[in-house]
Structure formats: C-alpha cells, structure tokens
PAZAPA-4460 file (N, C-alpha, C; in steps of 0.05 Angstrom, whole numbers, plus 32768, in hexadecimal, padded with zeros to 4 digits):
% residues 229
    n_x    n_y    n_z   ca_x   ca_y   ca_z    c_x    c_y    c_z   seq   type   mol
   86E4   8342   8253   86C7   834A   8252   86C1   8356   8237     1      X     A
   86D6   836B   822C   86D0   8374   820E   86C9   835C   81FC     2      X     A
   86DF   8343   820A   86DA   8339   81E6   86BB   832A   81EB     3      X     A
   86B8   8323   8206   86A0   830E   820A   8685   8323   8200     4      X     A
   868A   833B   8206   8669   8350   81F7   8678   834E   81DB     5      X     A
   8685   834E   81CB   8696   8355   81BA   8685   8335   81A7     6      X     A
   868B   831F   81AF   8685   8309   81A8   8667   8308   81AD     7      X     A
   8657   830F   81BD   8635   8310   81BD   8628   8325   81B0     8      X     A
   8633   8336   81A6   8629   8348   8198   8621   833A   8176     9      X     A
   863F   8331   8172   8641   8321   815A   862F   830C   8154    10      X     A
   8629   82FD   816C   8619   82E9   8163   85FD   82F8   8162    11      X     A
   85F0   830C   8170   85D5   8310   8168   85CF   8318   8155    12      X     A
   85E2   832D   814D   85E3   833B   8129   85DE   831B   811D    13      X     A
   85EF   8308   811D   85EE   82F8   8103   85CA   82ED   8105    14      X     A
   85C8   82DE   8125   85AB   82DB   812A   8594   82E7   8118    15      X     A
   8592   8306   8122   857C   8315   8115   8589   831D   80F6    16      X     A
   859C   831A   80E9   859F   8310   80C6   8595   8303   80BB    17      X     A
   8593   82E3   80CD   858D   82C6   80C6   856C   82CD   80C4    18      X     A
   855E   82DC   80D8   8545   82DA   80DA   853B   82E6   80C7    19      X     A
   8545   8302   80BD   8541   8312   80AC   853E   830D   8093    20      X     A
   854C   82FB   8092   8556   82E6   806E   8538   82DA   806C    21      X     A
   853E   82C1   808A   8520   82B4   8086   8509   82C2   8081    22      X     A
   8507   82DB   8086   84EB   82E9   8083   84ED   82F0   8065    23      X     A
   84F8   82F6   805E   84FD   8307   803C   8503   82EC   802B    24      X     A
   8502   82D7   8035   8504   82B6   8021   84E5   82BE   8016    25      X     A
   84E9   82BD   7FF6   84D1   82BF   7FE5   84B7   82AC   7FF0    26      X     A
   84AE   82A6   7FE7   848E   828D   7FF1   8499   8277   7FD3    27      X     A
   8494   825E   7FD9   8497   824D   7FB7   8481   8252   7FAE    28      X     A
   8482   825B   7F96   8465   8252   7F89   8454   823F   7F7E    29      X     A
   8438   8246   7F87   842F   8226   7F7F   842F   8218   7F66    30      X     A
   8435   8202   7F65   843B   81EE   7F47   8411   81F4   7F41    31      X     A
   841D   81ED   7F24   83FF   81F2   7F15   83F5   81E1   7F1D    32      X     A
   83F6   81BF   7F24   83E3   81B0   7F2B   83D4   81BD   7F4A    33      X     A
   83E6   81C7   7F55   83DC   81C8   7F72   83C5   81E7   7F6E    34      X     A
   83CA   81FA   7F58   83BD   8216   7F58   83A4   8209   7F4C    35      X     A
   839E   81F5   7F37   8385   81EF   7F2A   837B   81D8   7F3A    36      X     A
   836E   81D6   7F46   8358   81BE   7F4B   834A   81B8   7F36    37      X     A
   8343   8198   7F3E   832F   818D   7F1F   8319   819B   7F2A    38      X     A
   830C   81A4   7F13   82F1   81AC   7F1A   82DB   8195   7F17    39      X     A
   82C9   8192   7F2B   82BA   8183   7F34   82AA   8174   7F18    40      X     A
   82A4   815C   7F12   8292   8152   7F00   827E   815B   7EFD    41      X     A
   8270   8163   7EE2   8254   816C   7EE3   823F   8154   7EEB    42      X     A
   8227   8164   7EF1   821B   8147   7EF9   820B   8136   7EE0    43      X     A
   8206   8123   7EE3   81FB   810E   7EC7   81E3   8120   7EBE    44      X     A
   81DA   8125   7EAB   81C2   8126   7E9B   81AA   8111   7EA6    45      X     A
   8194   811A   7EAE   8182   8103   7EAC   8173   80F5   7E93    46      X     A
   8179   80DA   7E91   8165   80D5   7E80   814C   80DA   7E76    47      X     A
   8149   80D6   7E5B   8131   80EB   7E4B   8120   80D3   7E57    48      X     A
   8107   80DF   7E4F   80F2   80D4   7E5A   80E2   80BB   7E42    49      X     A
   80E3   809D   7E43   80DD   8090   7E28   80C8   8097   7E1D    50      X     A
   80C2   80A0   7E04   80A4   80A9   7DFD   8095   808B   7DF3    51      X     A
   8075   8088   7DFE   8069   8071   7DF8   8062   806D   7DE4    52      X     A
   8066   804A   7DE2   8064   8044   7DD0   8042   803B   7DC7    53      X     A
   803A   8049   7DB7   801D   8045   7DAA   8012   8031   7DAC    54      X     A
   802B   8020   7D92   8024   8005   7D91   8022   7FEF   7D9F    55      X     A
   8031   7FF5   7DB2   8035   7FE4   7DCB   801A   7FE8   7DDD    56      X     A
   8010   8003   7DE6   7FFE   800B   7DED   7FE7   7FFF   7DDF    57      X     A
   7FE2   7FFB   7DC8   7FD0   7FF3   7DB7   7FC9   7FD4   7DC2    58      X     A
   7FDA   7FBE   7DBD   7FDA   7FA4   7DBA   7FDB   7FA5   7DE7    59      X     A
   7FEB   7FAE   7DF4   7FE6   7FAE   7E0F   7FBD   7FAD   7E18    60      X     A
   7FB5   7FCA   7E0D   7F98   7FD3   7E11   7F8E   7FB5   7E0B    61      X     A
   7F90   7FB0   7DEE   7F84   7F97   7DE8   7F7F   7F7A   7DFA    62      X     A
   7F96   7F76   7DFF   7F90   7F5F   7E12   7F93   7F64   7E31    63      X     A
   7F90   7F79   7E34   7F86   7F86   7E5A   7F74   7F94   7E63    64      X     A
   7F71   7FA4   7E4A   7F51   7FB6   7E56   7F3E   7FB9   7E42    65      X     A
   7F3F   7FA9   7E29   7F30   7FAF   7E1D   7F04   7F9E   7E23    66      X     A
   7F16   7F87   7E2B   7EFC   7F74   7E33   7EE4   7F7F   7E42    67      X     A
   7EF0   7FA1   7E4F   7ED9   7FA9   7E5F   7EDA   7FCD   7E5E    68      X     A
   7EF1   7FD1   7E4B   7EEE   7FEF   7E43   7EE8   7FF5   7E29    69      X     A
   7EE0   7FDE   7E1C   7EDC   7FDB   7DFA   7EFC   7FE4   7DE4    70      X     A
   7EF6   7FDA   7DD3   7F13   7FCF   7DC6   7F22   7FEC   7DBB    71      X     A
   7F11   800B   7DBF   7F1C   8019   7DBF   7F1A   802F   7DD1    72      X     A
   7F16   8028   7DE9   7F10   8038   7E07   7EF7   8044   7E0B    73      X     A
   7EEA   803C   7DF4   7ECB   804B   7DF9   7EBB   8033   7E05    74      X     A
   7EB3   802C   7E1D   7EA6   801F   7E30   7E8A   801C   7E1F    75      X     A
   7E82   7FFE   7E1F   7E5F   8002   7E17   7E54   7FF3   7E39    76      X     A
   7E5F   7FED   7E47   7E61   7FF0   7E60   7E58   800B   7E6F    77      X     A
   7E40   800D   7E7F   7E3A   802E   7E8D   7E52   8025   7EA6    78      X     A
   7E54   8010   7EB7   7E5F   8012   7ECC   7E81   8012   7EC5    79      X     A
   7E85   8011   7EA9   7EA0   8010   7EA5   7EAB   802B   7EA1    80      X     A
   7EC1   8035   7EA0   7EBD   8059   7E98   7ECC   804E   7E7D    81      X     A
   7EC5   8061   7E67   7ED3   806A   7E50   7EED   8076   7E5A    82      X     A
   7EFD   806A   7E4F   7F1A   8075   7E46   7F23   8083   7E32    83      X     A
   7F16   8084   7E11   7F23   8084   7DFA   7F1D   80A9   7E01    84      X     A
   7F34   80BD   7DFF   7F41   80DB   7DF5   7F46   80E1   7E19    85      X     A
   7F47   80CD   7E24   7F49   80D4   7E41   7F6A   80E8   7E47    86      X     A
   7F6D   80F9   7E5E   7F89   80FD   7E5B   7F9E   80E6   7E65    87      X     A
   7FAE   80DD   7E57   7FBD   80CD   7E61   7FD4   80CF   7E80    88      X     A
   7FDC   80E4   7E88   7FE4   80EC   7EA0   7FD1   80E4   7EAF    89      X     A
   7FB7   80E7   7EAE   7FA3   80DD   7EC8   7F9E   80C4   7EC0    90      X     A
   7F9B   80B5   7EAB   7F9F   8098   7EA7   7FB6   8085   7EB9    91      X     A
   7FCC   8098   7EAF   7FE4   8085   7EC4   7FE6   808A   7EE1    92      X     A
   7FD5   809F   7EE9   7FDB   80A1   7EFD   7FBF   8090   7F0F    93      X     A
   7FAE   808F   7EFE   7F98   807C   7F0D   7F9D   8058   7F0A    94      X     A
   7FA8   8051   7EFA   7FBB   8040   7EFA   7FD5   803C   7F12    95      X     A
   7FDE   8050   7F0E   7FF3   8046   7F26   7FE9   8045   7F3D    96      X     A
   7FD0   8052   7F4A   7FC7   8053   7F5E   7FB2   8035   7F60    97      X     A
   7FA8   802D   7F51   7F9B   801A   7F4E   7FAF   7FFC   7F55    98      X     A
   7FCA   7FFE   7F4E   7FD9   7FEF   7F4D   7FE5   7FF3   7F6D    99      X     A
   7FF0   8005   7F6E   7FF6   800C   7F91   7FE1   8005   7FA3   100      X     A
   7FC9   8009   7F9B   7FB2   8000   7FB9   7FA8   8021   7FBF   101      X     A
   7FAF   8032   7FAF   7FAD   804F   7FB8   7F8D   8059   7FAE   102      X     A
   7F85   8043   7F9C   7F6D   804D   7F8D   7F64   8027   7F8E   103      X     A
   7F52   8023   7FAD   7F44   800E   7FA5   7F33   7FFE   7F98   104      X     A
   7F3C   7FE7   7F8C   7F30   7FDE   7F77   7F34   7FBF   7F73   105      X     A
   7F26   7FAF   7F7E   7F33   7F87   7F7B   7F3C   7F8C   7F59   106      X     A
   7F21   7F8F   7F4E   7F28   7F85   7F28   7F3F   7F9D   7F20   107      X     A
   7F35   7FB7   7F24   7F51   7FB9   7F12   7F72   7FC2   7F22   108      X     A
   7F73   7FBE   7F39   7F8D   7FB6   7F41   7F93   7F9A   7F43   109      X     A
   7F83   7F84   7F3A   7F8A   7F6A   7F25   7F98   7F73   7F10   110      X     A
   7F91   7F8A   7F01   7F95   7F87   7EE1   7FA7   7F98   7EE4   111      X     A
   7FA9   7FB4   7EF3   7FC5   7FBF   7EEF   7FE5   7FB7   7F02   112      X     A
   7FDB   7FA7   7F0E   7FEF   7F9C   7F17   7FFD   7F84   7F06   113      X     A
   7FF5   7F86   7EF1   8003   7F75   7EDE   8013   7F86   7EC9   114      X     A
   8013   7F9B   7ECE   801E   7FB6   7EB6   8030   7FC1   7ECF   115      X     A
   804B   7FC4   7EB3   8061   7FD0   7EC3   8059   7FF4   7EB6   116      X     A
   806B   8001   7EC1   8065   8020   7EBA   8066   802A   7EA0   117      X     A
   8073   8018   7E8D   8073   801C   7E6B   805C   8015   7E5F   118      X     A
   804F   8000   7E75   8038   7FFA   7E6C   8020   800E   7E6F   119      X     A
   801C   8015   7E88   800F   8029   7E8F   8014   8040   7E74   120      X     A
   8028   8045   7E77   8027   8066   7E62   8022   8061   7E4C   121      X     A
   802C   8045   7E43   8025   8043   7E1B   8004   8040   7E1C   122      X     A
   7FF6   8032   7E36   7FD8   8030   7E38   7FCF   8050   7E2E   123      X     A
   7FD6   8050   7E45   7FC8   8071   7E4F   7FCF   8085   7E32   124      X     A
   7FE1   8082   7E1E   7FE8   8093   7E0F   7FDC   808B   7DF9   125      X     A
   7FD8   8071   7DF8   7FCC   806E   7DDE   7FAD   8064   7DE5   126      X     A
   7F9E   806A   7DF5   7F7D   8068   7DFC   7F76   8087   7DF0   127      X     A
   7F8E   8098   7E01   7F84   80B2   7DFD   7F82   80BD   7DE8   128      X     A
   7F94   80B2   7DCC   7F8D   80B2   7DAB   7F71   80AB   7DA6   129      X     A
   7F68   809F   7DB0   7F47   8097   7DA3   7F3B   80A0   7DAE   130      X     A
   7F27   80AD   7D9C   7F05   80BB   7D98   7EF9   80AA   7DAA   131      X     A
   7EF1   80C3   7DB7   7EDC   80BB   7DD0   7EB9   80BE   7DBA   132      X     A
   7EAF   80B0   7DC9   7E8E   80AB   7DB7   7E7C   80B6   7DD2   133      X     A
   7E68   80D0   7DC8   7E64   80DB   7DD4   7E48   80D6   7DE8   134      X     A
   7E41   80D9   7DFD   7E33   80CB   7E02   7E15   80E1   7E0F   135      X     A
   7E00   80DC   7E19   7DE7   80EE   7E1D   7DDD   80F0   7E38   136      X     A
   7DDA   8100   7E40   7DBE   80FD   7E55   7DA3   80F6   7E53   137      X     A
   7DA2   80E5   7E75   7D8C   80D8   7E6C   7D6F   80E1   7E7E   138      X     A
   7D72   80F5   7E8F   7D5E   80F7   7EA3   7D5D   811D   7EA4   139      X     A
   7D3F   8115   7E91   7D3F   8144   7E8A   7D46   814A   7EA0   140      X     A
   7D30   8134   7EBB   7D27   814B   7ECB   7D45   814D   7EE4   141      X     A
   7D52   814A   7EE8   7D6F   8147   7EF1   7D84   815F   7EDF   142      X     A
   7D81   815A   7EC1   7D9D   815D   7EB0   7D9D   817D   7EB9   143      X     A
   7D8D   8195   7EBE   7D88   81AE   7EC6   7D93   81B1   7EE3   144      X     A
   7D93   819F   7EEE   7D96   819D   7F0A   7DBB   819C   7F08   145      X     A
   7DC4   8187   7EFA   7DD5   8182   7EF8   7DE7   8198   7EE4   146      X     A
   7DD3   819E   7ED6   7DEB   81BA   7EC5   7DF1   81CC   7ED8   147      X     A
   7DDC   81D2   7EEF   7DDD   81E6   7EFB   7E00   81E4   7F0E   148      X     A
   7DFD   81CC   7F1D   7E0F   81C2   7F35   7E29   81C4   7F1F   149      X     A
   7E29   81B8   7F08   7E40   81BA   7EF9   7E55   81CB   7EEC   150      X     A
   7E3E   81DC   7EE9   7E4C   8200   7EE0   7E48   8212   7EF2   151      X     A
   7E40   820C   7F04   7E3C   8226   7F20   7E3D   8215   7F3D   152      X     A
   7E41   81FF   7F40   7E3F   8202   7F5B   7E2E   81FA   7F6B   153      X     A
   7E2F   81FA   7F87   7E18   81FE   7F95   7E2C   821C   7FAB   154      X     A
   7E23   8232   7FA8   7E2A   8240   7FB1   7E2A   8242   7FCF   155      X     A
   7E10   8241   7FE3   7E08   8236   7FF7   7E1D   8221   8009   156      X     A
   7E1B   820B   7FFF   7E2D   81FF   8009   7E53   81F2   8001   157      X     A
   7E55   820C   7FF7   7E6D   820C   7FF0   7E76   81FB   7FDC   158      X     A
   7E67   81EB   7FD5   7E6E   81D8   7FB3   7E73   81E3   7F99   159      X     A
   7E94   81E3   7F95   7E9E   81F2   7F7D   7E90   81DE   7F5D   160      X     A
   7E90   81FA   7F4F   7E85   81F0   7F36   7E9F   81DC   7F28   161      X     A
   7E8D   81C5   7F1C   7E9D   81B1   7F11   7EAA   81B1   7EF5   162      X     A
   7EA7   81CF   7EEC   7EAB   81DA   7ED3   7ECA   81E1   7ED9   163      X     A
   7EC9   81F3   7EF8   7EE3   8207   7EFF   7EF3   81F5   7EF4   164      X     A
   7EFB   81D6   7EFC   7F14   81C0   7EF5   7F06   81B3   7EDE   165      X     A
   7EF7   81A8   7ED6   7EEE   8192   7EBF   7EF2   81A7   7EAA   166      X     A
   7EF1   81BD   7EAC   7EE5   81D2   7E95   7ECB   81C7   7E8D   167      X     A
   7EC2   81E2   7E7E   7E9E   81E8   7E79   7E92   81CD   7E67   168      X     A
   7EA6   81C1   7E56   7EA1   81B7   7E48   7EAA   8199   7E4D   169      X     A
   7EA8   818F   7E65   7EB6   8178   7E6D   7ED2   816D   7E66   170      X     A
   7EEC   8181   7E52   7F02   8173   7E48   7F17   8177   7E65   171      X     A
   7F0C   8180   7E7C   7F2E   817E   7E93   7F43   818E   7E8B   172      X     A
   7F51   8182   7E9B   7F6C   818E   7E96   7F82   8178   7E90   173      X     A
   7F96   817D   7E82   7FAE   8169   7E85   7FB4   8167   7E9B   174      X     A
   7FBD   814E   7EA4   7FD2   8149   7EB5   7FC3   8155   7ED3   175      X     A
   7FAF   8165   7ED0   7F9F   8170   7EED   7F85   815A   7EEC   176      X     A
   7F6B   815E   7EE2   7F5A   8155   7EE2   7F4C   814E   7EC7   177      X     A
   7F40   8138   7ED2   7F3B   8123   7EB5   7F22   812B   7EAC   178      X     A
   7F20   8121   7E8E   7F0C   812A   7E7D   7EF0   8116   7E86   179      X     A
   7ED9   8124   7E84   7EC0   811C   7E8E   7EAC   811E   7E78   180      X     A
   7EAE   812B   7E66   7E99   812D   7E53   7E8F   8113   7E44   181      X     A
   7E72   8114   7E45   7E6E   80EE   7E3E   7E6D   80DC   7E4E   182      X     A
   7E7E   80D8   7E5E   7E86   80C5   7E72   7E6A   80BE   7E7A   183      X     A
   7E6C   80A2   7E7D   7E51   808F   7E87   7E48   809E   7EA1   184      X     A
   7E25   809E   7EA7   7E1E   80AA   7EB8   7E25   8099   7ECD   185      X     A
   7E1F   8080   7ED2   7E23   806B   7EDE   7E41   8062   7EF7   186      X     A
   7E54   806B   7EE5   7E67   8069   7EE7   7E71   8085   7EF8   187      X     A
   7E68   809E   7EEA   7E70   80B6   7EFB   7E67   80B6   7F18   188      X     A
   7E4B   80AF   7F14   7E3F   80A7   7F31   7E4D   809D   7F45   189      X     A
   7E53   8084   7F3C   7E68   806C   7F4F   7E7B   807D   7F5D   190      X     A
   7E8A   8086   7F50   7E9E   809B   7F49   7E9B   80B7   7F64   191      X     A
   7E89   80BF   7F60   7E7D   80D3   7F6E   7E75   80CC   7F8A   192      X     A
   7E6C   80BA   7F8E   7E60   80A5   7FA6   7E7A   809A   7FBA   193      X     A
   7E84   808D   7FA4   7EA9   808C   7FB4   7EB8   80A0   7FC4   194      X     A
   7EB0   80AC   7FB6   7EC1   80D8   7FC2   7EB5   80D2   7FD9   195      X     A
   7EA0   80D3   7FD9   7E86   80DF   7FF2   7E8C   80CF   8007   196      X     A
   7E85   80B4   8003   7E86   80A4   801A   7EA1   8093   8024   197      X     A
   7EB6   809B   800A   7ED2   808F   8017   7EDF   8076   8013   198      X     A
   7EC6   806D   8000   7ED2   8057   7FEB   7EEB   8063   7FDE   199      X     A
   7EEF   806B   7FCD   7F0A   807B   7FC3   7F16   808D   7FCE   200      X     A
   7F24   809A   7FD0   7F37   80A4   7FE2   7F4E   80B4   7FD8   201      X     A
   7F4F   80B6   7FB7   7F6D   80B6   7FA9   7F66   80D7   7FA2   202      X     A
   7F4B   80E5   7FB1   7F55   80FD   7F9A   7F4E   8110   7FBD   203      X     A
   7F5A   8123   7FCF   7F52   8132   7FE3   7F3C   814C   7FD1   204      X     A
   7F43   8148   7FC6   7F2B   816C   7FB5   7F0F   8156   7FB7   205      X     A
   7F10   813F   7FA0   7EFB   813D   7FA0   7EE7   812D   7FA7   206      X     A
   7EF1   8121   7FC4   7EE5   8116   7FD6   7ED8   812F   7FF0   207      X     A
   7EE5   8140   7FEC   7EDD   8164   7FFA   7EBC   816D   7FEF   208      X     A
   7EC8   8166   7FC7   7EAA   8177   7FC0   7E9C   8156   7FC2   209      X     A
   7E99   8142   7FBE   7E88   8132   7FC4   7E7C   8133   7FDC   210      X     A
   7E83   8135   7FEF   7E76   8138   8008   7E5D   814B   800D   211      X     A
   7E59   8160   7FFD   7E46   8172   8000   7E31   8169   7FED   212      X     A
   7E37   8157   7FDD   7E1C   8153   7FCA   7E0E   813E   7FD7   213      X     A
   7DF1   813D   7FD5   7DDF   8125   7FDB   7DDD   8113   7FBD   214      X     A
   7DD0   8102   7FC3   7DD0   80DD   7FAD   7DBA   80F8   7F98   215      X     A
   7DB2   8103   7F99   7D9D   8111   7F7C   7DB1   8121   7F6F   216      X     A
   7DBF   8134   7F7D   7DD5   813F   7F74   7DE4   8139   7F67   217      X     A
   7DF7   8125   7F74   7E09   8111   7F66   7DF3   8103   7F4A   218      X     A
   7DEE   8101   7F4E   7DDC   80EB   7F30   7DD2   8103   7F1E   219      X     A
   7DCE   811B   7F26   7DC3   812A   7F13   7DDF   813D   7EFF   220      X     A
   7DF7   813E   7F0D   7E13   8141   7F09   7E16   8136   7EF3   221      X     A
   7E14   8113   7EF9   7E20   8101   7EF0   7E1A   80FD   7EC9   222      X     A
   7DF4   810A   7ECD   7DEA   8102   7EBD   7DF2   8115   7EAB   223      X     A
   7DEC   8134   7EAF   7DF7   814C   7EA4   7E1B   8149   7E92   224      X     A
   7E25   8139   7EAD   7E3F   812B   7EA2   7E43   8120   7E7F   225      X     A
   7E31   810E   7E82   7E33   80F9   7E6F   7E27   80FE   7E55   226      X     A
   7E0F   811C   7E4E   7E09   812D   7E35   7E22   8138   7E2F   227      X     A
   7E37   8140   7E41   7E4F   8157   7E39   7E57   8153   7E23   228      X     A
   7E5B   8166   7E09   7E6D   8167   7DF8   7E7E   816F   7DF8   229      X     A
***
C-alpha cells in the first residue's frame, strides 16, 4: 500500500508541473505581416467637370436655335423668348426638361432631343456671352399696375413680389431663377398663363404665384417685364 500512495503521489506532482509549464509557455508573437493589415484603398477622385466649349456652343446655336432665337439669342420673335446673357444653369436645365417631357413642348423637345448634354452646356454657355438688346413697354396704362405687382406684391392675396427672386432689376439669380429683364411681353405672358392653368408644370413656386393673378395682372407683369433694365 506505501508504494501504491507512494507511486500516485508521484504521478500528480509530475501532472500539475506539466500544467504549470503549459501556463507559463510565452504567447508567439505575431509575424509583421499578420500585425499590419493593408490599409484599405482610397476611394477614386471624381472626374473634373468638362468646361464648355464656346466654339462648339457657337456653330451648335447656329444650326439649332438660331432660325427662331435670332443668330445671337436676341429673339425678333415676341412669341420666341430671348436667350442672349441668359443664366446658363437655367438654360440647361430647361433643355433637359424639354428633352425629358418634364417641360412640355412638340417644337422644342424636337430640337432638344437632338443635343446630347455637351451640347446643352456649350449652348447654354455660350448664348449667355451675348448682349441681350433691351427691350420696352408698351401699355402706360398697365406698366404702373405692373411695377406695382412686381416690386411689392399683391399683399391681400398672398402674391410674393417678383423682385424678392428676379431681383429689382430683372437680372435673377444664378443657377436659382432666370433673368427677365427685356424679355418679350408676349412670351412672358404665355409663360405666366402656363403656371396658372397647368400647361407647364416644371416650376412648383411658380405655378403657386400664377394662380392668384387674373389675365390683366399677368399681362400688366409681363409688360412692366419687358421695359426692365
């Protein structure tokens, strides 16, 4: 019996040595490939944006819009609108809409549906280089009526002044709202009439303030419009 406890004693000592060892075995350390990960790719740069080409814009205008916007965007057309110092951001973008069906039109979503988007911008960039020719009012007894609605409003029925966005002086804003000063009375009319009754559709503001004006209103706007310097 001594030697058999004698003999199991021995083996557990060596047991809990063996275990002891295993615990106090260092850790390996990690190899450098495994401590560095690649660091992730940066992402691409986007392409710069192509700046338009004038000339291209030039000779394009020529044989697509000039037959009915005159050969340098100044319309002798009233039902046509002048184009020439227009902003070009609202050029392409009445273009693309014209082309999509977003801004109805048979004749000119004919004609811009033949222009790819380089076309559009070298148009639109190089109309907006040329001198607009300034144009007058034609009806006294209206143009008072119409300065009034245009720099103030109709307070009453909530119709914001057409100065707040066109500015006082008909030049707009970039890229917000387009320049009006000059612009055919004829044409702003159309224009204005569309908002109202839903022929056009491409702008939510200003099919809002169309709705509150009556046909004297609108025409006396239009006319006030078209003296703007």
């Amino acid at each position: 019996m001594k030697l058999l406890a004698c003999l199991l004693t021995t083996a557990l000592m060596a047991a809990a040595s063996s275990a002891f060892a295993a615990e106090e075995k260092p850790a390996v350390p990690a190899t450098p490939a495994a401590a560095a990960a690649p660091a992730p790719a940066a992402p691409a740069a986007a392409p710069a944006a192509a700046k338009p080409d004038l000339a291209q814009g030039q000779q394009k205008f020529a044989a697509v819009c000039a037959a009915c916007h005159g050969p340098d965007g100044n319309s002798g057309v009233p039902a046509n609108p002048k184009l020439a110092y227009q902003h070009p951001e609202y050029l392409v973008k009445q273009l693309q809409e014209f082309k999509n069906g977003k801004r109805p039109s048979p004749i000119m979503q004919g004609f811009a549906s033949q222009l790819s988007e380089a076309d559009m911008k070298n148009i639109a960039y190089w109309v907006g280089t040329q001198k607009a020719k300034p144009g007058f009012a034609k009806d006294r007894e209206l143009v008072t009526l119409g300065e009034r609605i245009y720099r103030g409003g109709i307070g009453e029925r909530q119709v914001a002044a057409c100065a707040g966005c066109h500015s006082p002086n008909g030049a707009g804003v970039p890229s917000q709202f387009p320049r009006l000063s000059g612009q055919h009375a004829d044409y702003t009319t159309a224009q204005l009439l569309g908002f109202r009754d839903g022929a056009r559709k491409n702008s939510l503001m200003m099919a809002q303030v169309a709705a509150k004006l009556n046909d004297r209103e609108i025409k006396a706007v239009a006319d006030y419009i078209a003296g703007l310097r």
